[in-house]
C-alpha positions as CSV (number, residue, x, y, z in Angstrom):
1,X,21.4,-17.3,-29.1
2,X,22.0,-20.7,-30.0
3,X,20.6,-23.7,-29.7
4,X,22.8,-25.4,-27.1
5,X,23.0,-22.0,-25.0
6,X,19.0,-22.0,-24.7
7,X,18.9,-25.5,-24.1
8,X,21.7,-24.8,-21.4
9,X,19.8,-21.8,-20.0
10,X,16.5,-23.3,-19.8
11,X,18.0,-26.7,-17.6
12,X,20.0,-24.1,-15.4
13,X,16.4,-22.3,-15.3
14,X,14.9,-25.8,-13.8
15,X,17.3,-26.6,-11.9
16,X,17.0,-22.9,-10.4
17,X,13.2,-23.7,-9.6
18,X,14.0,-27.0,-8.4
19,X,16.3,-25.6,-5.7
20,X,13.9,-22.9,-4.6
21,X,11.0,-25.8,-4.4
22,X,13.1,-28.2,-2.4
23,X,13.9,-25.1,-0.2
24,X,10.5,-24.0,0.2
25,X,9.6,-27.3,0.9
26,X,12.3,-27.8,3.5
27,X,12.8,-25.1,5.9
28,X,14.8,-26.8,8.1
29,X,18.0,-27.1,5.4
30,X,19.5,-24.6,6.9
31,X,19.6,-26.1,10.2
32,X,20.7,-29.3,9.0
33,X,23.5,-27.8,7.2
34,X,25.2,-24.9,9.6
35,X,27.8,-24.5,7.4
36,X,26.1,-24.2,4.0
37,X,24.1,-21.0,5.6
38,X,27.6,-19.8,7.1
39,X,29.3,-20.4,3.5
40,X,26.6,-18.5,2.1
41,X,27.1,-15.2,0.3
42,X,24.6,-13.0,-1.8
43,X,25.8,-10.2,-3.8
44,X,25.2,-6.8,-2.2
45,X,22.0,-5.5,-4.0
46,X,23.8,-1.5,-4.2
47,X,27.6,-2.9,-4.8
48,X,29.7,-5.5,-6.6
49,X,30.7,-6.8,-2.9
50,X,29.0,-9.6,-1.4
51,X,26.9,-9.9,2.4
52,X,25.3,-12.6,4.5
53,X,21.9,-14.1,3.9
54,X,21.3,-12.4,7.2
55,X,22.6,-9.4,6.1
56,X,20.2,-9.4,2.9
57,X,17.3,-10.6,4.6
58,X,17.6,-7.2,7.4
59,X,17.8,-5.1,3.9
60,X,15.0,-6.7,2.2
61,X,12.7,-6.4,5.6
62,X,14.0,-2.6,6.1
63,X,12.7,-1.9,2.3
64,X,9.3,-3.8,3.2
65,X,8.9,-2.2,6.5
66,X,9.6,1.6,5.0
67,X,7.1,0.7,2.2
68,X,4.6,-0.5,5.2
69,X,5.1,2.8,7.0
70,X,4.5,4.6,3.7
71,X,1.3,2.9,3.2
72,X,0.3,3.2,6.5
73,X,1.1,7.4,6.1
74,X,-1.3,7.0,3.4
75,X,-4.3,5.7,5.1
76,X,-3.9,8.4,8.1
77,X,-4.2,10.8,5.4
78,X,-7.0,9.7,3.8
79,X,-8.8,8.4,7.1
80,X,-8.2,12.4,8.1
81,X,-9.7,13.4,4.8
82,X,-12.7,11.3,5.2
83,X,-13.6,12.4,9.0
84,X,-13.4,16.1,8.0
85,X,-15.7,15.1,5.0
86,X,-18.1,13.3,7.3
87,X,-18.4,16.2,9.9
88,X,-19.0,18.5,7.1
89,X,-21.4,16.5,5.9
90,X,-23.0,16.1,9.4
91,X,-23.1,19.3,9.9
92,X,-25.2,20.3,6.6
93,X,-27.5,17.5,6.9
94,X,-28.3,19.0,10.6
95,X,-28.6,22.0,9.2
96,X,-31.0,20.4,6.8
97,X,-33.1,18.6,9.5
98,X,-33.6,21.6,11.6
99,X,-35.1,23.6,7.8
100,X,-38.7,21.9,8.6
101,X,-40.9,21.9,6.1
102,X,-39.5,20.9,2.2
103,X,-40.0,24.5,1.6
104,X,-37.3,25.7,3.8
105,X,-35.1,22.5,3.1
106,X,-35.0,23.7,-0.5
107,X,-34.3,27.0,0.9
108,X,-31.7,26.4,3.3
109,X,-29.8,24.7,0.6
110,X,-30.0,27.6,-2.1
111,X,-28.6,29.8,1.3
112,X,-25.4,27.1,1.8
113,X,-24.5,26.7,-1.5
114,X,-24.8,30.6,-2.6
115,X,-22.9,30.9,0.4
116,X,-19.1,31.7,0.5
117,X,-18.6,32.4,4.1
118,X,-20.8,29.2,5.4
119,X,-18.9,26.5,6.7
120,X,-21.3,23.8,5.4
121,X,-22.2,24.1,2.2
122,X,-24.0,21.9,0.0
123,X,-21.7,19.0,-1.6
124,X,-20.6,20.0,-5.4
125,X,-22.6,19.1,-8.2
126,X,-25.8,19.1,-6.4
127,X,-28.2,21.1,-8.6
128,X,-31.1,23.2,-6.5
129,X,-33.9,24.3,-8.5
């Protein structure tokens, strides 16, 4: 790359960010100038053809709103994950409670985590002497 064709790219580079600020700046352009926004063409993002802002800005929220409803998939599953994990846990420490004395705490717990067929057993990696 030469000097002149850097020197070109990097004004066409501020001028691109000068554009954007004086956009950002001034929402209302668009309403000012009708016919700019109805002029306006962006190239399809899949295709060489070319669609309306309007157009673009429907396929840019669709892609944002099928990413939000990913997400959102997401934290069902792991909010389901996390109430089955706190009933079991419930469950155990009842089970705990209702042992009595350390004795039979110590006790219970050997029985739950020795346990196959339990449905509460103790949580893993919890060493009982």
């Amino acid at each position: 790359m030469t000097n002149t064709t850097r020197g070109a790219a990097a004004v066409e580079t501020a001028e691109e960010e000068t554009v954007a600020a004086y956009l950002q700046h001034n929402p209302d352009f668009f309403e000012r100038h009708h016919a700019v926004l109805a002029r306006l063409r962006l190239p399809h993002a899949r295709g060489g053809s070319t669609i309306s802002l309007v157009e673009r800005q429907i396929e840019v929220l669709r892609e944002k709103h099928a990413a939000v409803e990913a997400k959102l998939a997401e934290f069902v599953r792991v909010a389901r994950a996390n109430d089955a994990l706190a009933d079991k846990l419930h469950r155990f420490t009842r089970q705990l409670v209702r042992a009595g004395s350390p004795e039979a705490v110590i006790a219970r717990m050997r029985i739950l985590s020795l346990s196959g067929n339990s449905k509460v057993r103790a949580p893993a990696g919890m060493a009982i002497e």
